[in-house]
C-alpha positions as CSV (number, residue, x, y, z in Angstrom):
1,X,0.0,0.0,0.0
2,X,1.4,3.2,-0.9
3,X,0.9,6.5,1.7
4,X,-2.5,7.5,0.6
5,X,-3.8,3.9,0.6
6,X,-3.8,2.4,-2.3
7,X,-2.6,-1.1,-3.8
8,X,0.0,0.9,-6.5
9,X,2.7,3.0,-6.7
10,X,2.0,6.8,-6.5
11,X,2.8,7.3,-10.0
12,X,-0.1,6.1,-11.0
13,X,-1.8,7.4,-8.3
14,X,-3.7,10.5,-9.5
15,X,-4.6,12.8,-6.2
16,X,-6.5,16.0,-6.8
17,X,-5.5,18.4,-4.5
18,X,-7.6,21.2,-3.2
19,X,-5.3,24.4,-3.0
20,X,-6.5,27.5,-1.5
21,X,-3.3,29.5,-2.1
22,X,-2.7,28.8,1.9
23,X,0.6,27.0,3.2
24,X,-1.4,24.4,4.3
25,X,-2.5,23.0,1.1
26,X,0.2,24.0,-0.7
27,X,2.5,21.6,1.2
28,X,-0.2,18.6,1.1
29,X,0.6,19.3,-2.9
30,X,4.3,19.6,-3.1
31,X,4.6,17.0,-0.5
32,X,2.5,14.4,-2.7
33,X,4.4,15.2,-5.9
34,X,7.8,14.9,-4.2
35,X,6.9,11.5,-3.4
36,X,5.4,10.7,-6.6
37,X,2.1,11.0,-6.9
38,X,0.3,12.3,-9.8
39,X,-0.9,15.4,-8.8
40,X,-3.4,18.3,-9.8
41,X,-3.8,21.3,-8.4
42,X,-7.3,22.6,-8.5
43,X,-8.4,26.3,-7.0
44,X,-11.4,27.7,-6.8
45,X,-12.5,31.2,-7.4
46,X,-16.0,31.6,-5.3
47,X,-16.3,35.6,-6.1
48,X,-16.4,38.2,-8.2
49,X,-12.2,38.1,-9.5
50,X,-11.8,42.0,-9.1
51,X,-13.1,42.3,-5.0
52,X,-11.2,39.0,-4.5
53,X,-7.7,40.9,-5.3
54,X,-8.7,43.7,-3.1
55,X,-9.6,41.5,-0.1
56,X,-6.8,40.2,2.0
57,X,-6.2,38.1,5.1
58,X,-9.1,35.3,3.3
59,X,-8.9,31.9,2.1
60,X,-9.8,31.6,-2.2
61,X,-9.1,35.3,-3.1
62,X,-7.2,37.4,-5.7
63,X,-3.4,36.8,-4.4
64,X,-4.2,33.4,-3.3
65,X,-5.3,32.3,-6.5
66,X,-2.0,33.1,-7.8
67,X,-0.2,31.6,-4.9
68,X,-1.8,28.6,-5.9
69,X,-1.0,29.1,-9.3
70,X,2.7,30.1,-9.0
71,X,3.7,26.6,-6.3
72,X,2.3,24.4,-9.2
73,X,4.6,25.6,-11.8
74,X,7.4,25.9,-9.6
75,X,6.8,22.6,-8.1
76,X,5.6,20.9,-11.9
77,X,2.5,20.0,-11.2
78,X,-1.2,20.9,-13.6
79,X,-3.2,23.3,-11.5
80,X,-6.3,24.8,-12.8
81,X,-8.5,27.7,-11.8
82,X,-12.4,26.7,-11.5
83,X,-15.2,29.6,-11.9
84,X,-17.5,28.3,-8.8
85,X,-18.8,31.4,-8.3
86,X,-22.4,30.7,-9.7
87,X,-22.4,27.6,-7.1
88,X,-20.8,29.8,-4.1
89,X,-23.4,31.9,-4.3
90,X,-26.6,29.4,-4.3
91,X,-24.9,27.2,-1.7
92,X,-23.5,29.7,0.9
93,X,-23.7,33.4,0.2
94,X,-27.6,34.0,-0.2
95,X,-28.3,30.8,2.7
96,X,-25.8,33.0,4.8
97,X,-28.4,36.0,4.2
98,X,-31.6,33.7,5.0
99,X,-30.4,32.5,7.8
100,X,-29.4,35.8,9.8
101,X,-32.8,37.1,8.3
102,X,-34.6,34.0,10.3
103,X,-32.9,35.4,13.1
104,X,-30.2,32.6,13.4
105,X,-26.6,32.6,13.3
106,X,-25.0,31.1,10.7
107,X,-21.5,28.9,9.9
108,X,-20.7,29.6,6.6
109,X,-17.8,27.6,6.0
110,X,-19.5,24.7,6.9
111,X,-22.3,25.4,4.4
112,X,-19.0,25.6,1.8
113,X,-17.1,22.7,3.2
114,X,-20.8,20.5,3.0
115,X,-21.6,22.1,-1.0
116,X,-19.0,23.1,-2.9
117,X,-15.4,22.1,-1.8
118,X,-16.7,18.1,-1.0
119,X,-19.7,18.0,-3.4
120,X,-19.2,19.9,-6.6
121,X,-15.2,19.7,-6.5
122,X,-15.4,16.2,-5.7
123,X,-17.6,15.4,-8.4
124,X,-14.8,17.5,-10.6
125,X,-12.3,14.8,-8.7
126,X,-14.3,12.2,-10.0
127,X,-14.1,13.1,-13.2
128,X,-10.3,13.6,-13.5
129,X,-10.6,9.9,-12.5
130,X,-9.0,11.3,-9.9
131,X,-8.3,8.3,-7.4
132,X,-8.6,10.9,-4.2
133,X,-8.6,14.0,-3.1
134,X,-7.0,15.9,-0.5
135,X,-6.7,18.9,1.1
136,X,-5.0,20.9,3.7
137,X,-7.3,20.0,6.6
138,X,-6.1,19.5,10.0
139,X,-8.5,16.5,10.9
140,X,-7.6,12.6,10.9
141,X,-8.8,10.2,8.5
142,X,-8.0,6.7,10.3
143,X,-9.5,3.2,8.4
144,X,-10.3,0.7,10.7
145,X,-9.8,-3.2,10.4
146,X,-13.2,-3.6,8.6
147,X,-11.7,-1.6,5.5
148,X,-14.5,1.6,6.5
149,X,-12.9,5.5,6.9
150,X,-13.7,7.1,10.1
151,X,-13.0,10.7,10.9
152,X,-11.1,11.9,13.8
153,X,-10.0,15.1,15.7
154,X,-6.5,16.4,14.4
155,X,-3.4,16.3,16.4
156,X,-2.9,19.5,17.4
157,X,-6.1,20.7,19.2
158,X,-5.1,24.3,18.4
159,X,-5.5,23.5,14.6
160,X,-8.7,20.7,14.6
161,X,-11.0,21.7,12.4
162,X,-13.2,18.9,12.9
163,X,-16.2,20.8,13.9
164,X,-16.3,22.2,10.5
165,X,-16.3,18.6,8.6
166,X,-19.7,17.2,10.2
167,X,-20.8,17.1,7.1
168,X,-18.9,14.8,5.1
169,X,-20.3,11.9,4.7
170,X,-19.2,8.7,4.5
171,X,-18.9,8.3,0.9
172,X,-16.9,11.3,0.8
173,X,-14.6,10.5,3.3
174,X,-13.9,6.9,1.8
175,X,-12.8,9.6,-1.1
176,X,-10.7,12.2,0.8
177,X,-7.2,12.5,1.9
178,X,-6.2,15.0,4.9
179,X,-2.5,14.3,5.3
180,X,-1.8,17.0,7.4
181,X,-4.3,16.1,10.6
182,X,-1.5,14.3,12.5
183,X,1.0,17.2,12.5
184,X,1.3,20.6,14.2
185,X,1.4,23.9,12.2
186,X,4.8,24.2,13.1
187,X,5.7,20.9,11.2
188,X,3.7,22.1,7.9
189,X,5.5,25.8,8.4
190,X,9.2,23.3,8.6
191,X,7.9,21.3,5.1
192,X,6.8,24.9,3.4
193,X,10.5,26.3,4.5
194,X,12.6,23.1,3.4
195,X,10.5,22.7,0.0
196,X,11.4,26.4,-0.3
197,X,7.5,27.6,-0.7
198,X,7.0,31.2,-1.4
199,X,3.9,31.1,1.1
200,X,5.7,29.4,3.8
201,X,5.3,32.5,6.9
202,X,2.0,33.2,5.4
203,X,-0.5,33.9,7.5
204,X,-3.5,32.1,8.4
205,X,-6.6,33.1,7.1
206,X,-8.9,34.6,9.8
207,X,-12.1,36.4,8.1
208,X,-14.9,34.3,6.1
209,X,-14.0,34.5,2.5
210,X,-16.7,36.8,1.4
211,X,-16.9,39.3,4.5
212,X,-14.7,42.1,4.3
213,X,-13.0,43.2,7.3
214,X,-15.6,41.0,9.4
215,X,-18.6,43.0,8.6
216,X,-21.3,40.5,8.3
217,X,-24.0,42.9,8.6
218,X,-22.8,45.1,5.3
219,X,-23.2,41.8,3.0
220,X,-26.8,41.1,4.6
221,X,-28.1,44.6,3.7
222,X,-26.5,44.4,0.4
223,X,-28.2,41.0,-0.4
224,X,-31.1,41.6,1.2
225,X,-31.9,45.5,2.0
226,X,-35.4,44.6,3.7
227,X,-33.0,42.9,6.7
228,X,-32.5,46.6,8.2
229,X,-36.0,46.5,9.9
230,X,-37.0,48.5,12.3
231,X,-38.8,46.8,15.6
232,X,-39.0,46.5,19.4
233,X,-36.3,45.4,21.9
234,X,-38.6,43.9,24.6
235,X,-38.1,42.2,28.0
236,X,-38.8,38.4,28.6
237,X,-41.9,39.6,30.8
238,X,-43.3,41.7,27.7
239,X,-42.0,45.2,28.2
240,X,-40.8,47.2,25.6
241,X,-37.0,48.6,26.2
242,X,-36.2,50.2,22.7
243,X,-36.3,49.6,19.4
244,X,-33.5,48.0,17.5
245,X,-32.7,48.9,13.4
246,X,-33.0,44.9,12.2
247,X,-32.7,41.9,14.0
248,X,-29.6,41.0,12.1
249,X,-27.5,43.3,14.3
250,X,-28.0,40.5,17.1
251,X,-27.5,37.2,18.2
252,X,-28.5,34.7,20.8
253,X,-26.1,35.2,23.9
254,X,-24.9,38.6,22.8
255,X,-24.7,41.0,25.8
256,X,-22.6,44.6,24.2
257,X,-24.2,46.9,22.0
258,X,-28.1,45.7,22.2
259,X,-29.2,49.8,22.1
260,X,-31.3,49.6,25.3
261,X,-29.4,52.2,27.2
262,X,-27.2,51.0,29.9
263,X,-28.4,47.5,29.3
264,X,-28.6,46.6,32.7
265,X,-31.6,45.7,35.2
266,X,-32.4,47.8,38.3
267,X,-30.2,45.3,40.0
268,X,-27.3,46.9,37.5
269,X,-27.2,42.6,36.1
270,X,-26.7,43.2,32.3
271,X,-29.4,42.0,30.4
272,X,-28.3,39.3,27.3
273,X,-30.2,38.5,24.1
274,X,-32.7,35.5,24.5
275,X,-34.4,34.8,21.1
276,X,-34.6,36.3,18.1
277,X,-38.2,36.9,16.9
278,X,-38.0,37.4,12.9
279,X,-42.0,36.7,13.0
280,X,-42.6,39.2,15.1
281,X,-39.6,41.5,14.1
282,X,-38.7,41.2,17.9
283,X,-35.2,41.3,19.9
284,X,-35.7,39.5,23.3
285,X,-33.5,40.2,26.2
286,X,-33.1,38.9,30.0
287,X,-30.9,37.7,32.6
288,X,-28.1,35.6,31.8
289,X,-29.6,32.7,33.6
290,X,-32.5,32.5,31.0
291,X,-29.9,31.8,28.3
292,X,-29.5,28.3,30.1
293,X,-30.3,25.2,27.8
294,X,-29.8,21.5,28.4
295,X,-31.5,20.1,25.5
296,X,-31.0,20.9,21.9
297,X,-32.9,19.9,18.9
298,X,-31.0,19.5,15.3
299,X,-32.0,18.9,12.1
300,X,-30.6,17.8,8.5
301,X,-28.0,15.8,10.7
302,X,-25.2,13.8,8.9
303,X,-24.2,11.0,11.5
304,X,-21.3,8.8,10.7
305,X,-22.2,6.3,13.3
306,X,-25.6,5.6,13.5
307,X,-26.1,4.8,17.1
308,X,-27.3,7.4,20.3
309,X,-25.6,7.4,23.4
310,X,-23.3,9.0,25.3
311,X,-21.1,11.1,23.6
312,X,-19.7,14.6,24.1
313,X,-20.9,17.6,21.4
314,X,-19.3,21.1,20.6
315,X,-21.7,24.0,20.1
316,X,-19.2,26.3,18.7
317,X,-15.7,25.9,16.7
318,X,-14.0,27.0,19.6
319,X,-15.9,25.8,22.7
320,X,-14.6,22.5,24.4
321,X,-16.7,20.1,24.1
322,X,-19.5,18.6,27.1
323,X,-20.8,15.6,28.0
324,X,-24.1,14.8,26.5
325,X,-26.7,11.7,25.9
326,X,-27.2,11.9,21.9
327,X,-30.8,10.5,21.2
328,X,-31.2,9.8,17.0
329,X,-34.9,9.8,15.3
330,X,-35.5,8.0,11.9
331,X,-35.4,11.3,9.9
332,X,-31.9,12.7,10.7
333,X,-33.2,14.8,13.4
334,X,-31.5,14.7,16.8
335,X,-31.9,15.7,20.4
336,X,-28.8,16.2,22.3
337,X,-29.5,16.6,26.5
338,X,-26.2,18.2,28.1
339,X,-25.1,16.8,31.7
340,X,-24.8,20.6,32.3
341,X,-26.8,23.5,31.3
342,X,-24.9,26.1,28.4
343,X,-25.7,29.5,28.0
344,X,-26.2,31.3,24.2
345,X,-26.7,28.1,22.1
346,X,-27.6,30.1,18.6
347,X,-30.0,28.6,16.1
348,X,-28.0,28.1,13.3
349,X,-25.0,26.6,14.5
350,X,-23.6,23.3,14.3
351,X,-24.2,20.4,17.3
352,X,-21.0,18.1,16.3
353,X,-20.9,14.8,18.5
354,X,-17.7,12.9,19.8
355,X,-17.2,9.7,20.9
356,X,-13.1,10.1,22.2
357,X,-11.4,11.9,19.3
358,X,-14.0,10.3,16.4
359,X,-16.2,12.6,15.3
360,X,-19.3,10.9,15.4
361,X,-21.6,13.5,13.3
362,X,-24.0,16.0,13.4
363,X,-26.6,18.8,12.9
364,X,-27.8,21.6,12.7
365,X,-29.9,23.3,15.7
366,X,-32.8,24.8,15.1
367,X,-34.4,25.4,18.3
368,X,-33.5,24.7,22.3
369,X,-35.4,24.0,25.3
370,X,-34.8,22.4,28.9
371,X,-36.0,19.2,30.3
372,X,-35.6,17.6,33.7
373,X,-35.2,14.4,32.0
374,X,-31.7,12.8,32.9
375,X,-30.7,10.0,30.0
376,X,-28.3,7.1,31.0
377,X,-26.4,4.6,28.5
């Protein structure tokens, strides 16, 4: 078997390679030609070409297309440059709109992982009878004895980007390749410096893709100018406190900048956002202990292993992750009940379930509640 798994030698193994312009996926590519492998370079460009060279700091823009594009001729490899922007904006941008205009908060670069990057360029893989693909993710990919890919947290904690894989299915991920999950950063930055990458102190990319500068709220109201509506900030017992200028200036949990004066009770506790009611056009605030939820409800869930039980689940990308009973309906619907209550769990966001390091799956929550019912294995 050669590295990437296969019963031949990695010359006539063709891996597609998904380059960003990053260091990360540049050295999955070098790496895999230096030891042979057939390799192709593929980059996507997912908006407009002239705001992508103006917009730095973000994965799949102007200079990173030509990063991409300048490694593969150094290095010898084919790399081409696919227009996705068509199938960028279906999948991700305008469902990034919706969403904050139903008043949830939303995960774009899951949406993009899920659609574009392991569906559409996949199916491109596929038809460069490609034999895999990889990419720069730092996640595992670990086979067990009965032949059957299971996906794992990466090495380095710092870098796992697990929680933004829940998606892949299993299909996929007998397809990909992530050959950096058992590494550090510093061991890729080490391979980009001794293959003599021009990217190799580059740095991470922070922002999402298509939001400059971090400003979500500026690509809402210019895909969707009805989302700056006017309506009342009111109290969880019904009174009005203000008036906010759209409901997509908020977010479940958020306790800064709500427009309500001080923001505080006559007990001087700050009040927090509850809910979000885009029905009634509504911002609802409260104590922090009304932001308390131990059971989550998910939907459109892609589980890998298709058994509840306990496991542990992360609400956010960068929250640790707490112990949980995972209870799976017939429909890919879920309810997760957390040992412990959490406070701010946004609609929107992803519930991704562990069992040890193995991710499990996933889903997307919808709503939240509490229940005094304790589940046991």
């Amino acid at each position: 078997m050669n590295s990437l798994g296969f019963d031949k030698k990695p010359e006539n193994t063709r891996v597609v390679v998904a380059m960003s312009g990053g260091v990360d996926s540049s050295v999955v590519a070098s790496l895999l030609h230096e030891q042979g492998y057939d390799v192709v370079g593929i980059t996507l460009q997912l908006y407009d070409y002239g705001q992508a060279l103006a917009k730095k700091g973000a994965c799949c823009a102007g200079q990173d297309i030509y990063d991409a594009k300048r490694i593969a001729e150094e290095r010898g490899f084919p790399h081409y440059v696919l227009d996705y922007e068509s199938n960028f904006k279906d999948s991700v941008i305008d469902e990034f709109a919706e969403s904050y205009l139903r008043g949830e908060t939303p995960i774009p670069c899951v949406r993009c992982n899920q659609t574009v990057k392991f569906r559409d360029l996949l199916q491109t893989a596929h038809d460069l009878n490609a034999d895999c693909m990889a990419t720069g993710h730092y996640v595992r990919r670990i086979v067990g004895e009965d032949g059957s890919a299971a996906l794992h947290c990466a090495v380095d904690d710092g870098k796992d980007q697990s929680y933004f894989l829940f998606a892949t299915t299993q299909e996929q991920l007998d397809f990909l390749r992530f050959p950096l999950g058992g590494w550090t950063k510093e061991v890729t930055r080490a391979h980009a410096g001794r293959l003599g990458l021009k990217n190799a102190e580059k740095p991470d990319s922070q922002d999402i893709c298509f939001v400059p500068q971090g400003d979500y709220t500026a690509v809402v109201k210019k895909l969707r100018p009805e989302a700056e509506k006017s309506g009342d900030i009111v109290h969880l017992d019904g009174r009005i406190l203000g008036q906010h200028n759209g409901i997509i200036h908020y977010t479940v949990g958020q306790r800064k900048g709500l427009g309500i004066g001080g923001g505080h009770d006559e007990q001087n506790n700050p009040f927090y956002v509850v809910a979000l009611l885009p029905q009634e056009n509504r911002v609802v605030v409260g104590p922090r202990e009304a932001l308390a939820r131990n059971l989550i409800h998910v939907q459109d869930g892609n589980w890998l292993v298709k058994q509840g039980g306990i496991v542990t689940v992360k609400l956010r990308s960068v929250s640790k992750p707490e112990p949980a009973f995972l209870h799976l309906k017939d429909d890919g619907n879920a309810e997760i009940c957390l040992d412990q209550p959490q406070y701010g769990i946004s609609p929107g966001q992803a519930a991704v379930c562990y069992q040890g390091d193995r991710v499990i799956g996933g889903g997307w929550i919808f709503s939240t509640d509490n229940t005094d019912v304790k589940h046991t294995a």
